[in-house]
C-alpha positions in Angstrom: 72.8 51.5 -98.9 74.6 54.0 -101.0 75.6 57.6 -99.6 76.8 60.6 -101.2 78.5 63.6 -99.6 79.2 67.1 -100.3 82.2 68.4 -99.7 81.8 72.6 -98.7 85.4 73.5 -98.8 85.1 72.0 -102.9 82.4 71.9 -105.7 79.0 71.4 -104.0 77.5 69.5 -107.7 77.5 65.5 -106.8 79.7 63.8 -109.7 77.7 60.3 -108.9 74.2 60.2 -110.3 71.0 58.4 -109.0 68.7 56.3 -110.5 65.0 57.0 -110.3 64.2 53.5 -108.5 67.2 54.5 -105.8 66.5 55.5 -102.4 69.8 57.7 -101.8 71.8 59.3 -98.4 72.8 62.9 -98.9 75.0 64.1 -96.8 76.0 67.9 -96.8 78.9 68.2 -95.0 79.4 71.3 -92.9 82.4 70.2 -90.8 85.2 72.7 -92.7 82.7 75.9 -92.0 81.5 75.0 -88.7 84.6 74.1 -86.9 86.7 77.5 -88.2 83.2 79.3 -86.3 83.6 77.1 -83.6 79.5 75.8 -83.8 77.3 73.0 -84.6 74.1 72.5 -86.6 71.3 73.3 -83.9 68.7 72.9 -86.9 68.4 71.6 -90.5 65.8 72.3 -93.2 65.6 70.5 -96.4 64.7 72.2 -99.6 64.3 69.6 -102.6 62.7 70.3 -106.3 60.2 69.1 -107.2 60.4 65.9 -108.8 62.6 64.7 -106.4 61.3 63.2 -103.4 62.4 63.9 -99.5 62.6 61.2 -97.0 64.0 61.4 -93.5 66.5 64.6 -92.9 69.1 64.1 -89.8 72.1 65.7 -88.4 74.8 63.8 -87.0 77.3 63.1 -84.7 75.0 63.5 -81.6 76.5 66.2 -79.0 77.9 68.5 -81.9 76.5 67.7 -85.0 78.1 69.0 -88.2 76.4 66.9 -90.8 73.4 67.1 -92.0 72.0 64.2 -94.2 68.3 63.7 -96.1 67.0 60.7 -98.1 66.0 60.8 -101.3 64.2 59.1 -103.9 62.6 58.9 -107.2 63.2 61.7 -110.0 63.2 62.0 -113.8 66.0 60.1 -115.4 68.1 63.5 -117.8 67.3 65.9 -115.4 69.1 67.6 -112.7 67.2 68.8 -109.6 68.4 71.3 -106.7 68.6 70.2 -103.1 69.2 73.1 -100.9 70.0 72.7 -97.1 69.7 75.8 -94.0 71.1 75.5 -91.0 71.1 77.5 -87.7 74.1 77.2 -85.5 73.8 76.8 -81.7 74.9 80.5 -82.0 71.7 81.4 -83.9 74.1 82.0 -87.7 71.8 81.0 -90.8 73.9 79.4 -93.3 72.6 78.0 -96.7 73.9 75.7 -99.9 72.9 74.0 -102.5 73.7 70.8 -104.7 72.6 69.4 -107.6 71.6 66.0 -107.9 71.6 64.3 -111.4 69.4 61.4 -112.0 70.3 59.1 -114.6 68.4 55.7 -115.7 70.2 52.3 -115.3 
């Protein structure tokens, strides 16, 4: 299993590309936002381009989740696709961002 994180504080484009045949973790990491509010993810929605396909989404740790994570697979090798992810804190604040996912044949 092979995950990939995104950084918020930094650059949200991932430097590691996937192959079309991979079935990749994404993790966008909200942990530098959400613990100057003082919140947690109460919800997480997935936004993927097409091409690209979506498998589960979760957020994690359990009790005050600040991570949330989505599967995802296939994709045309030389292209780049956007991935966006919205949350909703347990205080109600949307928040959005965005990354770019390369996909590169091996």
């Amino acid at each position: 299993m092979r995950t990939i994180t995104a950084k918020l504080d930094g650059p949200t484009a991932i430097p590691a590309a996937k192959d079309p045949a991979d079935n990749t973790q994404y993790r966008m990491d909200w942990t530098p936002i959400l613990m100057a509010l003082g919140e947690t993810i109460q919800s997480s929605v997935w936004t993927v381009e097409s091409g690209l396909t979506a498998g589960i989404s979760t957020v994690s740790p359990p009790g005050a989740p600040t991570t949330a994570e989505i599967w995802l697979s296939a994709g045309t090798s030389g292209r780049s696709y956007e991935v966006g992810n919205t949350i909703t804190t347990n205080t109600g604040r949307v928040l959005r961002r965005s990354m770019v996912v390369r996909v590169v044949g091996r």
